[in-house]
N, C-alpha and C positions, 0 to 999 in steps of 0.2 A: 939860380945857383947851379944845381948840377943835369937839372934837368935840359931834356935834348927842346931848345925851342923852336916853334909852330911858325909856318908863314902866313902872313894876310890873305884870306882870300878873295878873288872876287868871281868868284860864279855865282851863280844863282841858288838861292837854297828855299828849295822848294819843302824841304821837311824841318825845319826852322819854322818857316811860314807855318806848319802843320801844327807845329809842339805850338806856338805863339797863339791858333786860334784855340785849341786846345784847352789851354792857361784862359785865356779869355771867356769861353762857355764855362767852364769848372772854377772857379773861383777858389783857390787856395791849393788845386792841384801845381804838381811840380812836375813839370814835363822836359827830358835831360834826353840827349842824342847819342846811344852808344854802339859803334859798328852798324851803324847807316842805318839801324831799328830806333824809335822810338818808345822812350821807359816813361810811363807815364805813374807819378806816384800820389796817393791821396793826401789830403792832410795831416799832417802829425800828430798824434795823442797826447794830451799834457804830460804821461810822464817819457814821452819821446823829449820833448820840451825841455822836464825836467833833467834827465841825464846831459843834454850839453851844458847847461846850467852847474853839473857839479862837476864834468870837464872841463868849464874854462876857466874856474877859479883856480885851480893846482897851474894852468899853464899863466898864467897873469899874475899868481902866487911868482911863479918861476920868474917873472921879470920877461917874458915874451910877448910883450903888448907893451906899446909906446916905448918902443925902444928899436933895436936892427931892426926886429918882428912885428906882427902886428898877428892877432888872433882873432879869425870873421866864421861868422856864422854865413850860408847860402851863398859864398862869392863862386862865381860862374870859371872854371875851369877850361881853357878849349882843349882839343884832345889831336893827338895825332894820327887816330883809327881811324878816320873816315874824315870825306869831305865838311862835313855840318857838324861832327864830333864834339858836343861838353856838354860836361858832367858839373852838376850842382852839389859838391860835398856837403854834409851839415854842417863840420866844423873846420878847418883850416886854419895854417902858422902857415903865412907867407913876409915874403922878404916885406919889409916897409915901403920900397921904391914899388911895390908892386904896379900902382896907377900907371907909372909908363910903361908896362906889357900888356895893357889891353889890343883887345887882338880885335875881336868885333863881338855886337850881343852881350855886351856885360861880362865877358867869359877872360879870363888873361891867360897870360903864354905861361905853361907848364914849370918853365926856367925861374919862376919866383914864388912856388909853393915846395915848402919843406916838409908838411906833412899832409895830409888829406884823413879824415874821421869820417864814418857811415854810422848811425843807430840806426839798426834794424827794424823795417813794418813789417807790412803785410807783402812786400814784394822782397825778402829777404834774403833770395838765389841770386838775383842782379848783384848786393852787395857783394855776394862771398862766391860770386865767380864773374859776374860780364865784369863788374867792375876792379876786380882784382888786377884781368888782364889790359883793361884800359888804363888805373893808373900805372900800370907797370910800363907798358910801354912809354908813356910820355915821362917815364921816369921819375917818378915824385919818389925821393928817399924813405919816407915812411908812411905807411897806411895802417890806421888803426880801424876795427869793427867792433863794434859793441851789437854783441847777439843775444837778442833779448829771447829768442826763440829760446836755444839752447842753455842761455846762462853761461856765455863764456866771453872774453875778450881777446880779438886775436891783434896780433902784434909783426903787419908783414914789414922786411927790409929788405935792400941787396934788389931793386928792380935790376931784371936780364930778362931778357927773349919774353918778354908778353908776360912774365910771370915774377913773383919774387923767389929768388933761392933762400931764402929763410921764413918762415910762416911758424910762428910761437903764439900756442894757444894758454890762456890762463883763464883757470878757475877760482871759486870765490873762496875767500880767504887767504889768496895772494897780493902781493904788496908788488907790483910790475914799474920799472923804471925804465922811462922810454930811451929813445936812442939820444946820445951826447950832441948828436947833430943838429937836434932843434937850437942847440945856442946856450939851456941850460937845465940843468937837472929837474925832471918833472918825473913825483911818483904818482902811482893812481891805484887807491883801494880797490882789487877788482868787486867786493861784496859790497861798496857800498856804491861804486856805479853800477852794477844790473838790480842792486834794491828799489834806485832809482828807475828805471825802466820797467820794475812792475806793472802789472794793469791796475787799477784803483780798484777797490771791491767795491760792489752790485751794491747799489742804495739797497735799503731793507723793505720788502713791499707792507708797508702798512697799512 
């Protein structure tokens, strides 16, 4: 759609190879390439789990799954920042046609994702900044973060120059309506997606 698309490459990628053996010893690690550093992230926690789980019902509610849209969990992004550059969002609304922009690595061309979503780990800086400026750059129209650190959800649009010019944060007990662009109207509780995202409490030692 509006994003700028990525050319095939064919050099060699030597830190691809890297994330790949990486993924391979760690088994359930997620290993994503941003600005020629590798982000290595551990496995998600169930209620990492859970909060896409209560994101993708309001978007599938909205009619953006099996229809223009399609709504994926882990689909591989390639990036415009660097040679070996993508990003493994958790959730995504990409065009339908998407299968024909695979670029290489399971990763597709920028130009068929409408929005890109992060739940925040334990590596939660990548989200709300390397990554900020890598999906801005390849221009994905909207970028959502659910920060479970802080308790808040932010809502970037308008990608320009590596960065977004509008960044709208919401706190709990706000009712956030994402942007018109995804195709159709999707509201999202922010107190009952970061309730979602809590930690589970401590079994009781008995």
């Amino acid at each position: 759609m509006s994003a700028a698309s990525v050319e095939r490459p064919h050099t060699p990628r030597p830190l691809i190879t890297l994330a790949h053996r990486l993924m391979d010893r760690e088994p359930g690690l997620r290993a994503e390439i941003v600005g020629n550093q590798i982000l290595a992230t551990p496995p998600p926690d169930g209620p990492h789990a859970r909060v896409l789980t209560k994101l993708m019902r309001p978007l599938i509610t909205a009619g953006l799954d099996d229809g223009p849209t399609e709504v994926l969990q882990g689909v591989g992004l390639w990036l415009p920042t660097g040679t070996e550059d993508y990003a493994v969002p958790d959730l995504a609304v990409v065009d339908a046609d998407f299968a024909e922009h695979l670029v290489e690595f399971n990763s597709y061309d920028p130009v068929c994702f409408r929005m890109v979503l992060e739940v925040t780990s334990s590596n939660h800086g990548s989200d709300l900044r390397t990554k900020v400026a890598a999906y801005a750059a390849a221009k994905i129209p909207v970028y959502v973060i659910v920060n479970r650190r802080h308790e808040r959800l932010h809502v970037l649009t308008d990608p320009a120059a590596g960065d977004y010019a509008t960044h709208r944060v919401h706190s709990p007990g706000e009712r956030v309506t994402l942007p018109g662009f995804l195709g159709a109207e999707v509201v999202l509780d922010v107190s009952a997606v970061l309730a979602a995202g809590r930690p589970n409490p401590a079994p009781d030692d008995d």
